[in-house]
Structure formats: C-alpha cells, structure tokens
C-alpha positions as CSV (number, residue, x, y, z in Angstrom):
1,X,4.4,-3.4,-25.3
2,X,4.2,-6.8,-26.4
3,X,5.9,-8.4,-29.0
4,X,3.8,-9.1,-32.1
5,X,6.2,-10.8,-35.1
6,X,6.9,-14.7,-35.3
7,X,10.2,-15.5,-34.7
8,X,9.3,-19.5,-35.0
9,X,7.3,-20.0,-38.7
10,X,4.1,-21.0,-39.2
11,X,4.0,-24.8,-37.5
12,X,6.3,-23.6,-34.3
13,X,4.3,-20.5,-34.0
14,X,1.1,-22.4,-32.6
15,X,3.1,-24.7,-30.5
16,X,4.5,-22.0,-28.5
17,X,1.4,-19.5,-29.2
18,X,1.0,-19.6,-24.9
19,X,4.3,-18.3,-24.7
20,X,3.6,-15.1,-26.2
21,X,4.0,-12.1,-24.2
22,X,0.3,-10.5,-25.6
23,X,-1.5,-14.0,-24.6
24,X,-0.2,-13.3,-20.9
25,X,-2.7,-12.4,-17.8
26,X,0.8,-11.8,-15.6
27,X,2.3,-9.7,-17.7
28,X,0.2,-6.6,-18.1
29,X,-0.6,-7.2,-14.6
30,X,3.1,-6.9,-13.8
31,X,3.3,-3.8,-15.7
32,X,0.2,-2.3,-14.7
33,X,1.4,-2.5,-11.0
34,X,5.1,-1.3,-11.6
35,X,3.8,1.7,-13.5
36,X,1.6,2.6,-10.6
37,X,4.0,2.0,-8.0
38,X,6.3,4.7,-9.7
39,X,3.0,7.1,-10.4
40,X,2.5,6.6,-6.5
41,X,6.3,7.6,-6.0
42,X,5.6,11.1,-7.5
43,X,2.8,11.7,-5.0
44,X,4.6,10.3,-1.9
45,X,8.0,11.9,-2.1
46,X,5.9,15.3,-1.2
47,X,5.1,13.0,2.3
48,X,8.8,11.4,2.1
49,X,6.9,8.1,1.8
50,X,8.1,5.3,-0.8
51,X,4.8,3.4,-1.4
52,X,5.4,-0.2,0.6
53,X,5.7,2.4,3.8
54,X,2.9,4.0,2.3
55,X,0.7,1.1,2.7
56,X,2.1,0.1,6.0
57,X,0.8,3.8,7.1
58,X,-2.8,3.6,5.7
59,X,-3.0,-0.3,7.9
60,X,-2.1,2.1,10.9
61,X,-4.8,4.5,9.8
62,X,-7.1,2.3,9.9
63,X,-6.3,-0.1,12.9
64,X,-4.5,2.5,15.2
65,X,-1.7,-0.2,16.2
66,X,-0.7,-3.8,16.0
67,X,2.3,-6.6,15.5
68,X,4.1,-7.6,13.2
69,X,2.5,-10.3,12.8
70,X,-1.2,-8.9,12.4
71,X,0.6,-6.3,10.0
72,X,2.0,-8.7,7.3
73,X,-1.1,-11.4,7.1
74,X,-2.8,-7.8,6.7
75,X,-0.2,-6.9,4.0
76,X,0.8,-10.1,2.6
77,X,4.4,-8.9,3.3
78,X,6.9,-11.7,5.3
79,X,8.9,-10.0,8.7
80,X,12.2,-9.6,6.8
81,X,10.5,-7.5,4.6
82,X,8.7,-5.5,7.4
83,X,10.9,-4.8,9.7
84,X,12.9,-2.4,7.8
85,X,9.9,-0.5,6.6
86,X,8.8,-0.5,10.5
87,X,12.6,0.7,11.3
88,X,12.2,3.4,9.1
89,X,8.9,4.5,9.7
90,X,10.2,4.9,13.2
91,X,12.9,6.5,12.8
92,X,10.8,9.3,10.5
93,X,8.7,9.7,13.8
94,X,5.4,7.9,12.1
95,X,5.6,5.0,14.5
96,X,6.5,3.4,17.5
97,X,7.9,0.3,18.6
98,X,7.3,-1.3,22.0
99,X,8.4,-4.9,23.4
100,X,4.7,-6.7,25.6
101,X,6.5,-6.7,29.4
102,X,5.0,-10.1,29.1
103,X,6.6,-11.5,25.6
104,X,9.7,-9.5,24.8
105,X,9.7,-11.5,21.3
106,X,6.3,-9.1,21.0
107,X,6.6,-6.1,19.5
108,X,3.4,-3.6,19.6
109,X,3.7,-1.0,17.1
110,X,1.6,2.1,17.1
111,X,1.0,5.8,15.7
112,X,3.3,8.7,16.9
113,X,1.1,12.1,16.9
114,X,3.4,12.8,13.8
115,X,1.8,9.3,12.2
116,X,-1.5,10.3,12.5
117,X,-1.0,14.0,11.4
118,X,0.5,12.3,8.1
119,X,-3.0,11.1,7.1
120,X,-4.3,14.7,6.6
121,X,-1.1,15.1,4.3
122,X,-1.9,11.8,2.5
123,X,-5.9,12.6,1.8
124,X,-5.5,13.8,-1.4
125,X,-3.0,11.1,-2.8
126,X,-6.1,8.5,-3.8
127,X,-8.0,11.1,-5.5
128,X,-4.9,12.2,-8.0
129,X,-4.1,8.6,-8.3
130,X,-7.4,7.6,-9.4
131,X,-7.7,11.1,-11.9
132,X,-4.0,9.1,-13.2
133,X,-6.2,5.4,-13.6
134,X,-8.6,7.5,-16.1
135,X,-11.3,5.1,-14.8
136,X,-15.0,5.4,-13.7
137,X,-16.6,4.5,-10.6
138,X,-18.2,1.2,-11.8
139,X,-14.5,0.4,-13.8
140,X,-12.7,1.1,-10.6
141,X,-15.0,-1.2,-8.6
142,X,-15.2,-3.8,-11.0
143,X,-11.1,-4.2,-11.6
144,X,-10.8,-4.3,-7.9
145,X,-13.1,-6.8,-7.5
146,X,-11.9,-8.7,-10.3
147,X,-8.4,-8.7,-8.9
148,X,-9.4,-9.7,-5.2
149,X,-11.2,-12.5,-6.6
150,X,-7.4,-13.9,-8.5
151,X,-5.7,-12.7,-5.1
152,X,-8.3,-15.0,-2.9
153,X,-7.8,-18.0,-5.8
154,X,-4.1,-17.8,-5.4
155,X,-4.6,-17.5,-1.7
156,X,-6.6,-20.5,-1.6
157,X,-4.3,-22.9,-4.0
158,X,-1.5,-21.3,-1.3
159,X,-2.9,-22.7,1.5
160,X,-3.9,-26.1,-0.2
C-alpha cells in the first residue's frame, strides 16, 4: 500500500509531506474502486456482463428505456463512451435501439424480454458484493452517503 520511508531528509520531507501517497483522499479511493470493479468482474462473467454494462443494465431496470442522452447525465458517462456499451448490449439481445420517426439523430433505447430476464440472473450480485465489502448496514449507508456528498461537491465546482 502506501509508501512509508523518506526519500527527501528531514527539512524536504515536510515540504513535500502532501505529496505522500498515505496523506492522499484520491488514492485509496482509486484503489478501493479498481479492486471492486475487478470483485464485480467475478460475479458478472456468470451474466457475460463486464461492470460499465452492468450499470447501464440496472439504469434500464429501473427506468424501462431512455436516450442516450438521459442515460449518461444518469451515468456520468459521455456518448463516445456509451455507445459501444449500448452496441454491445444490443447485440447480446439485452437492448434495443430505435431512431424517434420524428428526430432520426434520436435514439430510444429500451429492454429486450432477454434484458429484463437478466435482472433475475443479476439479484444476487449486490448481496455477494456487499458479504465481499465486510461492512454493516449503518457503514454501508454512511460511506455512500459520504461519497455522494464529494460526487455532488465535485459536481457543483464542475458546473461553476
């Protein structure tokens, strides 16, 4: 984990004491979400899901369908990144994509049967992922709120 000898003697040491890996917020965040990413990929290759199309799937479980658009302020993930995950989803049979008679630049994007039948097959993946966490309730609830508070700040300074 982090690195924990000087490298700079006493006087530089302080002066670049920020700079150390274990005074880092990002960092452990970093790691913490890589490592769960890749726990996720154990799970999900049983539903021939990487994780990004994972969470593209549980969006449609929740809204039915949607654009592209809608799907990325949702997701915080830009077109050229979602339109591949959308082109594969579709061509697994999760999804489909329709152009609006009305705005052929509009795509509407919706659950196949298949799509929705992949939520039973997913029910059990948040329950094994939390066991992995090794965290209570409360901890759960109070991390997540902790982290959508620096996700709303960051948000915020964005839009300033």
């Amino acid at each position: 984990m982090p690195i924990s000898r000087n490298c700079w003697g006493d006087e530089m040491g302080e002066m670049y004491e920020p700079l150390r890996l274990s005074n880092q917020l990002c960092f452990p965040i970093y790691l913490c979400a890589k490592e769960l990413v890749r726990k996720y990929g154990d799970e999900l290759n049983e539903l021939g899901l990487t994780y990004t199309q994972y969470i593209v799937m549980m969006y449609f479980w929740e809204v039915g369908s949607s654009n592209v658009k809608d799907i990325g302020a949702a997701l915080l993930l830009d077109p050229s990144t979602l339109t591949p995950i959308l082109k594969k989803l579709e061509a697994k049979g999760l999804i489909t994509r329709r152009r609006l008679p009305e705005d052929e630049r509009n795509l509407t994007i919706s659950l196949t049967e298949t799509g929705e039948a992949a939520r039973e097959k997913a029910l059990g993946v948040p329950a094994k992922m939390y066991a992995r966490i090794g965290l209570n309730d409360r901890e759960c609830e109070t991390l997540r709120a902790l982290i959508n508070k620096v996700l709303e700040n960051v948000e915020k300074e964005n839009r300033s």
